[in-house]
C-alpha positions as CSV (number, residue, x, y, z in Angstrom):
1,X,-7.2,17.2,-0.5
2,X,-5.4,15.3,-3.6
3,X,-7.5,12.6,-4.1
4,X,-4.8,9.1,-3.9
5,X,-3.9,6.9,-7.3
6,X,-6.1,3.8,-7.1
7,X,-3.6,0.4,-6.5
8,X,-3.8,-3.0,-6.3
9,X,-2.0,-6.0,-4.9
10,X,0.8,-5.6,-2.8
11,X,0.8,-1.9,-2.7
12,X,-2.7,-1.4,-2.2
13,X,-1.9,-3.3,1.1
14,X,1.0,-2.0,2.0
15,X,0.2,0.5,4.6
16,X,-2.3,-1.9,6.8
17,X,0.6,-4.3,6.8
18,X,2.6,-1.9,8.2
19,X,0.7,-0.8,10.3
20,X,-0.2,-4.3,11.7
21,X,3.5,-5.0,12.0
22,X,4.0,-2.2,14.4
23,X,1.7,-3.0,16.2
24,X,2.7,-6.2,16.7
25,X,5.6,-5.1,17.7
26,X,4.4,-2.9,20.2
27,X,2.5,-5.9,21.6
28,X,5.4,-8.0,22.0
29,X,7.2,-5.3,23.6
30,X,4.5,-4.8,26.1
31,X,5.0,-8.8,26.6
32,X,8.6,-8.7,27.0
33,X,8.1,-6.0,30.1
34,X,5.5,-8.1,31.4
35,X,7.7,-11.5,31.4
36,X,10.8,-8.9,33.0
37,X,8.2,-8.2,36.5
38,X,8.4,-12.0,36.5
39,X,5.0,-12.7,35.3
40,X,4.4,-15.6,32.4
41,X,3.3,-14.5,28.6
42,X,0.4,-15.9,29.3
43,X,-0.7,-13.1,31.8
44,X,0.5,-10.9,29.5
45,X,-1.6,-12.6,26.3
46,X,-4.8,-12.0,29.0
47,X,-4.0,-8.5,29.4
48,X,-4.0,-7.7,26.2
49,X,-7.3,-10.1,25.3
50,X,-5.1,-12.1,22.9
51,X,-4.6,-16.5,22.8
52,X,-1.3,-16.8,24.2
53,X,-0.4,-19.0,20.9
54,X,-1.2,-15.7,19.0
55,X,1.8,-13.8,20.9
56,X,4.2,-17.3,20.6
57,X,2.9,-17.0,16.9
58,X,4.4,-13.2,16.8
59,X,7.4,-14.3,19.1
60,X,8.5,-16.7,16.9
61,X,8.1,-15.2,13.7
62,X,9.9,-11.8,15.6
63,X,12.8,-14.1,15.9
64,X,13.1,-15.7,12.4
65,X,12.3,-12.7,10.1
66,X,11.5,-9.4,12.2
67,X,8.1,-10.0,11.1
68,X,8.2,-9.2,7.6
69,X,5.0,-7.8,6.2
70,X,3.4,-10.4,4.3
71,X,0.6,-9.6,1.2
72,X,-2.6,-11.3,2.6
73,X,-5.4,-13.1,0.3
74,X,-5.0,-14.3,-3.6
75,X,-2.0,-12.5,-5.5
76,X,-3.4,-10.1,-8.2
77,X,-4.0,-11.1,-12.0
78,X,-4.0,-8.8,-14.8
79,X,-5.0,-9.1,-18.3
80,X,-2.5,-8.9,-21.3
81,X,-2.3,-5.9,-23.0
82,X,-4.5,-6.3,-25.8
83,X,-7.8,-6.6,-23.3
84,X,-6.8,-3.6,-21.4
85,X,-6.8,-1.7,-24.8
86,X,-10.1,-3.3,-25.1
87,X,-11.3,-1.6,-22.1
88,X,-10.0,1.3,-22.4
89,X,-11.9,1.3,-26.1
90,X,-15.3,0.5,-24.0
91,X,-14.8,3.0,-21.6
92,X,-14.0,5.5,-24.7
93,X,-17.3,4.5,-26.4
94,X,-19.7,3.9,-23.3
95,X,-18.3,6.3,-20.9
96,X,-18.0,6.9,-17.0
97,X,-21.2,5.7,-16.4
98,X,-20.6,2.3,-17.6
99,X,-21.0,0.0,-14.7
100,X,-19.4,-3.7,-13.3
101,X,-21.7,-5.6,-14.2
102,X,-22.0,-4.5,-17.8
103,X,-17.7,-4.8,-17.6
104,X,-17.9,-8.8,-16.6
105,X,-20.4,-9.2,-19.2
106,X,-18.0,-8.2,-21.9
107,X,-14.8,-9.1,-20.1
108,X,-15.7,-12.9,-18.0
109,X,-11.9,-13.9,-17.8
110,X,-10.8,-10.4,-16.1
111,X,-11.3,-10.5,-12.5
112,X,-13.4,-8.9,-10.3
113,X,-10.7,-6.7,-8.9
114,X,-9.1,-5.6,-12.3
115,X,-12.3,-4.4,-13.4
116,X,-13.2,-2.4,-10.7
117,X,-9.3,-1.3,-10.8
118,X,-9.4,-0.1,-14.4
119,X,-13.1,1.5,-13.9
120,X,-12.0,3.5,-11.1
121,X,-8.9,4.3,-12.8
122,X,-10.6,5.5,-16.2
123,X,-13.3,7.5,-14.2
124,X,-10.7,9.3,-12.4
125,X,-9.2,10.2,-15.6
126,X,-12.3,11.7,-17.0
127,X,-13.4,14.1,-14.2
128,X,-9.6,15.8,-14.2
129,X,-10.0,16.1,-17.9
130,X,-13.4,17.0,-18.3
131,X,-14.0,20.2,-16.4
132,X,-16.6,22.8,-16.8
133,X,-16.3,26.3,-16.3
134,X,-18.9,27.2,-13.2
135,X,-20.2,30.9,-13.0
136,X,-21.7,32.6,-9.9
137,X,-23.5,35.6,-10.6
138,X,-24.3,38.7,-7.8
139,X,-26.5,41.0,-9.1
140,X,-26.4,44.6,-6.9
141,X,-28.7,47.2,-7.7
142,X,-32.4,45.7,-7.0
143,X,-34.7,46.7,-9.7
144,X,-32.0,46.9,-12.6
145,X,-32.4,43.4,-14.3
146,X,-36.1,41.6,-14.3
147,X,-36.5,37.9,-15.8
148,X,-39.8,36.5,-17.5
149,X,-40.7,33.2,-18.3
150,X,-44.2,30.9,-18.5
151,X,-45.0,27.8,-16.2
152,X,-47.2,25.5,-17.2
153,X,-49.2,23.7,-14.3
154,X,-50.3,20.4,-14.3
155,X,-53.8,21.3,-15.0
156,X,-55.2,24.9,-15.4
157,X,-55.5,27.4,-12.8
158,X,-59.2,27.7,-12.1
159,X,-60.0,25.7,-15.2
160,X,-59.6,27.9,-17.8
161,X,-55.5,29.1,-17.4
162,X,-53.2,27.0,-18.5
163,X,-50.3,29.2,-18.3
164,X,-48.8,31.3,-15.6
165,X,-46.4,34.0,-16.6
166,X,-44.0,35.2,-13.8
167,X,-41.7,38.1,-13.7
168,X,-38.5,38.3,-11.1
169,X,-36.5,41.0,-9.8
170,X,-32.9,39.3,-9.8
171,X,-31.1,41.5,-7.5
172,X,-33.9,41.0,-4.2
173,X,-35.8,37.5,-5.5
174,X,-39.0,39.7,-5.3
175,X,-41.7,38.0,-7.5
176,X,-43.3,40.6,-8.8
177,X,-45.5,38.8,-11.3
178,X,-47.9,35.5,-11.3
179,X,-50.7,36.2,-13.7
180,X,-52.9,33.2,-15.0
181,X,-53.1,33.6,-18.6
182,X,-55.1,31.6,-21.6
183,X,-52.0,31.7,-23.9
184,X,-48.8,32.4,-24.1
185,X,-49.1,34.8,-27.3
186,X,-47.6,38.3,-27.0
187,X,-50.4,40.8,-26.4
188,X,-50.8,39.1,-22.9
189,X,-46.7,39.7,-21.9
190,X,-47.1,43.4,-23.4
191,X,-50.4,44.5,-21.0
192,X,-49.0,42.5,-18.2
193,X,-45.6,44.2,-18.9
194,X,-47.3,47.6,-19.2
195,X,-48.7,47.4,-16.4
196,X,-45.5,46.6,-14.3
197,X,-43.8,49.5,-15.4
198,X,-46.5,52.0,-15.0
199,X,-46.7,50.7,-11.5
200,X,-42.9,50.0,-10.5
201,X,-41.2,51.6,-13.0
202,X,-39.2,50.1,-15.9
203,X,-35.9,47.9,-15.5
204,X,-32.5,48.3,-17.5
205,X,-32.7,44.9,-18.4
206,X,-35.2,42.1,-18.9
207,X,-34.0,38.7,-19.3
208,X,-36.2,35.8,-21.7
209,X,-35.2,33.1,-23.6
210,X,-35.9,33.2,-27.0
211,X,-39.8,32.4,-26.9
212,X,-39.8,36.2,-26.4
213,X,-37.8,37.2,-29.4
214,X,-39.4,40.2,-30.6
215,X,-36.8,40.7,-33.5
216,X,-38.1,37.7,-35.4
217,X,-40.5,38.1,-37.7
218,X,-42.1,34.6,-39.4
219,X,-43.4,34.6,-42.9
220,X,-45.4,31.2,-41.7
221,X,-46.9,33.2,-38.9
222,X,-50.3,35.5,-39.2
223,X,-50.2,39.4,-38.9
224,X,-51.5,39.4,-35.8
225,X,-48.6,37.6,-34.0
226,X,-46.0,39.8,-36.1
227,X,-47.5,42.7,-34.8
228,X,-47.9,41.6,-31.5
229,X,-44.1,41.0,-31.8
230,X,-44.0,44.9,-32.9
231,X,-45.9,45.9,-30.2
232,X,-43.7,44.2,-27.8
233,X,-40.3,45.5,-28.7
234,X,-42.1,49.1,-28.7
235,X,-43.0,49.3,-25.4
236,X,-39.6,47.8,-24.3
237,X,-37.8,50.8,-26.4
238,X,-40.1,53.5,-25.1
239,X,-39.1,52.2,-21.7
240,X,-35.5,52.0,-22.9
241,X,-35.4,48.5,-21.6
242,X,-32.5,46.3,-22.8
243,X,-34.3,42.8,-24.1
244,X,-31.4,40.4,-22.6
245,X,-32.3,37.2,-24.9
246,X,-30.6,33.5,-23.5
247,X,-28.5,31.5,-25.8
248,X,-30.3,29.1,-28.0
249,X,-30.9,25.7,-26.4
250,X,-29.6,26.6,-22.8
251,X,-32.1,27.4,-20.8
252,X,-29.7,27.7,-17.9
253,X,-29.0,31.1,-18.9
254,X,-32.1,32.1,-17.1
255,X,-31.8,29.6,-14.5
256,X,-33.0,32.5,-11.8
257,X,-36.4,32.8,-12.7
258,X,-36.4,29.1,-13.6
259,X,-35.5,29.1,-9.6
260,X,-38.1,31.3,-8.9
261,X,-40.4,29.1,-10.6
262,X,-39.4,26.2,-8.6
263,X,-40.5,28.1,-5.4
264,X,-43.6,29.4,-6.9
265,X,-44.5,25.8,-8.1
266,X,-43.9,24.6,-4.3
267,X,-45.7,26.9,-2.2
268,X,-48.7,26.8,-5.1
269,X,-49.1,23.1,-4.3
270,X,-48.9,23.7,-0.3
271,X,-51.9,26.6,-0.6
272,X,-54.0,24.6,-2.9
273,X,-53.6,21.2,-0.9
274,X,-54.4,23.5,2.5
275,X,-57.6,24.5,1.2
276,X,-58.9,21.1,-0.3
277,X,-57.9,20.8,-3.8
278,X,-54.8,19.5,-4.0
279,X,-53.4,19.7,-7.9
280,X,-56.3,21.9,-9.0
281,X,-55.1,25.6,-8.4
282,X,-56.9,28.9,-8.3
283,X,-55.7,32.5,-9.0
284,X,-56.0,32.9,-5.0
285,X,-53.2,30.4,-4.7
286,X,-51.4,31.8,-7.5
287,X,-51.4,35.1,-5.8
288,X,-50.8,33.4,-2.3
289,X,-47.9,31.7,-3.3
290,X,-46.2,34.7,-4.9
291,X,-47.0,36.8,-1.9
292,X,-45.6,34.2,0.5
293,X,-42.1,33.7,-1.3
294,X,-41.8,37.6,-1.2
295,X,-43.0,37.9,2.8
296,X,-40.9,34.6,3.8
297,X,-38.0,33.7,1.9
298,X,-34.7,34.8,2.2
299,X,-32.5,33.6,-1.3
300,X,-29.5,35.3,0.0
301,X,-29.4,33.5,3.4
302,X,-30.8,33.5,6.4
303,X,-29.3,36.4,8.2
304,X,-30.5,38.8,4.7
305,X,-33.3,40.5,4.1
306,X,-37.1,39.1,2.7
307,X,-37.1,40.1,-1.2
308,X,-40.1,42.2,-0.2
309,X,-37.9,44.1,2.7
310,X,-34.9,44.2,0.2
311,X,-37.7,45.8,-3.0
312,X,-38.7,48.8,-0.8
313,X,-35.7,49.9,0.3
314,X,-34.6,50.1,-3.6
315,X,-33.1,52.6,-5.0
316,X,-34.8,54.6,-7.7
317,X,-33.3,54.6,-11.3
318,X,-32.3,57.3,-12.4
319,X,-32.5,58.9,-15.8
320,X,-28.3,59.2,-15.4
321,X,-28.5,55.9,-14.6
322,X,-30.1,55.1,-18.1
323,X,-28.1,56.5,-20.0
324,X,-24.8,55.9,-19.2
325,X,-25.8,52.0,-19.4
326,X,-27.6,52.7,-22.9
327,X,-23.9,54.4,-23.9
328,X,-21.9,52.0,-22.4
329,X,-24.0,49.0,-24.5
330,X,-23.5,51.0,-28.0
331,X,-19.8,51.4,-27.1
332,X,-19.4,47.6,-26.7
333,X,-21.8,46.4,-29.1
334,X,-19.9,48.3,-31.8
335,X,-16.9,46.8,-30.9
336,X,-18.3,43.2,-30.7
337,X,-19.7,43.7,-34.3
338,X,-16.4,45.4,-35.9
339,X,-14.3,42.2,-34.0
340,X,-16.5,39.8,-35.9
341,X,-16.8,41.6,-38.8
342,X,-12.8,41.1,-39.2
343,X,-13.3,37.5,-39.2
344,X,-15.5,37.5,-42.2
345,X,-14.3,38.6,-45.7
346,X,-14.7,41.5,-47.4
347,X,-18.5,42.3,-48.1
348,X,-20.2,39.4,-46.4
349,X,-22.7,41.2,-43.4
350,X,-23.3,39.9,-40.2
351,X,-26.3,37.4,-39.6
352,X,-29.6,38.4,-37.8
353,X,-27.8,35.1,-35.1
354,X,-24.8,37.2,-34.7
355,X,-26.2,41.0,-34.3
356,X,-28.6,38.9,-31.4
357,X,-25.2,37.2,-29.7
358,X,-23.3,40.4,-30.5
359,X,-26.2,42.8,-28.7
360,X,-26.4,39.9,-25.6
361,X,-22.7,40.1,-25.2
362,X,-22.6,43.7,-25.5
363,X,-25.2,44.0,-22.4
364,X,-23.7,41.6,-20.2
365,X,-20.4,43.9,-20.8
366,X,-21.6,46.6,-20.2
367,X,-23.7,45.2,-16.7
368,X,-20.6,44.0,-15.3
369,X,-18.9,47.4,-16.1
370,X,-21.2,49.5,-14.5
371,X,-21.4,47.6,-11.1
372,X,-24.7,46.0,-11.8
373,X,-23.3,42.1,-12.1
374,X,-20.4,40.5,-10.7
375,X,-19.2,37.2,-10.9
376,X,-17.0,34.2,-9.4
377,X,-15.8,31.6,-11.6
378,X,-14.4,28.2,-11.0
379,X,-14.2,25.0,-13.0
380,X,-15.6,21.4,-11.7
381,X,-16.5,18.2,-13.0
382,X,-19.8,16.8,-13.2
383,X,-21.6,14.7,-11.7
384,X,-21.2,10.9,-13.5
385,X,-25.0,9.6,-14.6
386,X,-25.5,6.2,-14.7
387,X,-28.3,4.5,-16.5
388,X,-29.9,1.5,-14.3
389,X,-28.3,-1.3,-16.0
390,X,-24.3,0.2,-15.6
391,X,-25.3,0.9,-11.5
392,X,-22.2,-0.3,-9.9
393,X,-24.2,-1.2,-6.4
């Protein structure tokens, strides 16, 4: 439902007034039938658990105006114009989340009502005008798209871990990875990577954010690390996996393993606080935990299936299958690269920041158009953060 302007003073009471006047007038009609079967207003003030010089009151008033609707309490009071546009400037530089008591600091002569008029008013403004776009995603074929990332405990699994590096099947929820590891250096993803797909078979896609970038190559770092990097993107190619990189800086773009850690980070605490040391995990709770989220979660709802029910009634992927994604990418990334290659003049070559965006828009394309990702979109407005000082309450 349309959310109502904000108003004050007369019409902001307008429709209690009326209200009250009617039923005033239904009172007084009840009265009037009462006096007519010969009983006194008086009786009829009882009945209705009213003084009987509250329904004179009425009566009179009935008779000398038809009971006008009156504004109740002080009339309102605005600013001129020039403090208005001085709020209006505050709420331009401050923001929503400025609060009343912050506004009667700067403005003392305004009242009370006013402000909270004009901050209501402003705030209203904002979240029609500032919408985001919202995306839903749906991912159908279990086993297509996998997701890595790192978590970092509070203090190091069994002492001597400090790292725990997860992998995620997107489609079921399935956790299919929680390994303890020293570092997060590359050689540790490859063999742990490795030894996924010997053992469940290799994915389309693999999602990361850019920790994982295996096409960038550091003069500043050692050998070791470059060709760890090498090693990486080499078993990922003779896999033909797709390395699905997230946008610099939003690290919302793989917000379904950072979901997945959530979970994990949960039901670690619960199985190292049931056995006696609470905060201080050990590769059996690591294991626990994941094992538990895949047994007794359902991410879809609670009529769907456990993500380990859902992982071992997967489909295999076929070689077809491999293929025609690996031809549909190549289709799209070429004609990514040859849009923005219009845009820049004549002899200037694409950056190594737009082959990356052009190769991540190219596989989420080509995902969508081979019924592996679909989406709902809708725009919203966010949520307003105040800072302590600007709390309204």
């Amino acid at each position: 439902m349309k959310s109502t302007r904000p108003q004050r003073g007369e019409k902001a009471q307008e429709n209690r007034r009326e209200l009250e006047r009617s039923v005033r007038i239904d009172t007084l009609a009840f009265a009037h039938w009462v006096q007519w079967q010969g009983f006194s207003q008086r009786i009829a003030a009882d009945k209705l658990t009213l003084h009987s010089g509250t329904l004179a009151e009425w009566e009179r008033r009935w008779k000398e105006n038809k009971l006008a609707i009156e504004p109740v309490g002080r009339p309102t009071r605005d600013s001129d114009w020039e403090t208005r546009q001085l709020m209006i400037g505050l709420f331009h530089l401050v923001g929503p989340g400025i609060g009343l008591p912050c506004l009667r600091a700067f403005f003392p002569d305004a009242s009370k009502g006013e402000l909270e008029y004009m901050l209501e008013r402003y705030r209203r403004v904002h979240l029609r005008r500032n919408k985001v776009a919202l995306h839903v995603l749906r991912w159908h074929k279990p086993g297509s798209v996998w997701a890595m990332d790192f978590h970092q405990p509070q203090r190091p699994v069994d002492g001597i871990y400090p790292y725990v590096f997860l992998v995620r099947d997107l489609a079921t929820g399935n956790n299919l990875l929680s390994l303890p590891v020293p570092s997060r250096q590359f050689h540790h993803v490859t063999a742990a990577l490795s030894a996924l797909f010997q053992n469940l078979g290799a994915p389309l896609v693999l999602k990361s954010d850019c920790e994982f970038d295996t096409s960038r190559f550091a003069a500043a770092d050692d050998d070791s690390k470059n060709q760890a990097r090498q090693v990486l993107a080499q078993l990922l190619n003779d896999h033909r996996v797709f390395h699905l990189l997230s946008p610099p800086y939003t690290p919302e773009y793989n917000a379904s393993i950072e979901a997945g850690i959530g979970s994990f980070q949960t039901r670690a605490h619960h199985e190292a606080a049931r056995h006696g040391h609470a905060g201080e995990w050990n590769c059996e709770d690591v294991e626990a935990a994941r094992l538990q989220a895949n047994e007794l979660a359902r991410p879809w709802g609670h009529n769907s299936d456990t993500p380990d029910t859902a992982w071992a009634t997967r489909p295999p992927l076929s070689a077809e299958d491999r293929a025609a994604f690996a031809t549909t990418v190549q289709q799209f990334e070429a004609e990514e690269r040859l849009q923005r290659q219009e845009q820049l003049l004549e002899g200037i070559p694409l950056g190594q920041r737009d082959i990356v965006s052009c190769r991540r828009v190219a596989i989420s394309r080509a995902l969508v158009a081979r019924g592996f990702l679909s989406f709902r979109r809708r725009r919203i407005t966010l949520p307003i953060n105040r800072a302590v000082w600007s709390n309204v309450r």
